[in-house]
Phi, psi and omega in degrees: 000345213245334166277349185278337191254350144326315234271299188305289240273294184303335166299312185290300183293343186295263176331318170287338171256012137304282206297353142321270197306341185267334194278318192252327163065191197246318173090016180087345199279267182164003184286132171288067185302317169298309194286330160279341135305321166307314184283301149027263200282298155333291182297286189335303156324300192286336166310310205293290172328315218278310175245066150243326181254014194283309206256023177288134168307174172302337191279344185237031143281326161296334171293304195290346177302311192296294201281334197255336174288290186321271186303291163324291217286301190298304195292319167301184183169105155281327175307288178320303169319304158305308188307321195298321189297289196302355171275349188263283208303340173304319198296323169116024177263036177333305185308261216318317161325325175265352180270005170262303176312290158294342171280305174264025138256343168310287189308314188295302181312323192277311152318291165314329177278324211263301175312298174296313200288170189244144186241000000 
């Protein structure tokens, strides 16, 4: 049960962050704008399972699985994210390659901190 809902779960985000990146695109600025709202939006998702579905019985373990393995792990993308930096910085679009770079790991951590802690 636990590779089917690996299966699902990565597809389903797999898909959902294509059709990100084709919905949001780049805008002309050369900022990868689809892949960092993807990545985003990914963490946000995985705050929230982490906390509402962390403290759930044995029985929702496949949901967390579906949603914090799967789903997050397919919608998200570190691979997309580097290839977007070394392409900015091949170009010579140094700023924004750091302004991606420190804006999405800044923002995930900060997203992902503010979403988890109990308030």
């Amino acid at each position: 049960m636990t590779w089917l809902a690996v299966f699902v779960g990565g597809g389903l985000g797999s898909l959902c962050r294509y059709g990100i990146s084709k919905w949001i695109g780049h805008h002309g600025s050369g900022f990868p704008s689809g892949t960092f709202m993807a990545n985003l939006i990914a963490c946000l998702i995985l705050g929230l399972a982490w906390r509402y579905l962390m403290d759930k019985g044995q029985a929702w373990n496949a949901v967390k699985t579906l949603v914090m393995v799967g789903f997050c792990g397919g919608f998200s993308t570190f691979s997309t994210f580097s290839m977007e930096t070394i392409r900015l910085a091949q170009s010579g679009n140094w700023f924004i390659a750091s302004v991606y770079v420190l804006g999405s790991v800044g923002a995930c951590l900060l997203l992902l901190a503010v979403v988890v802690s109990k308030s």
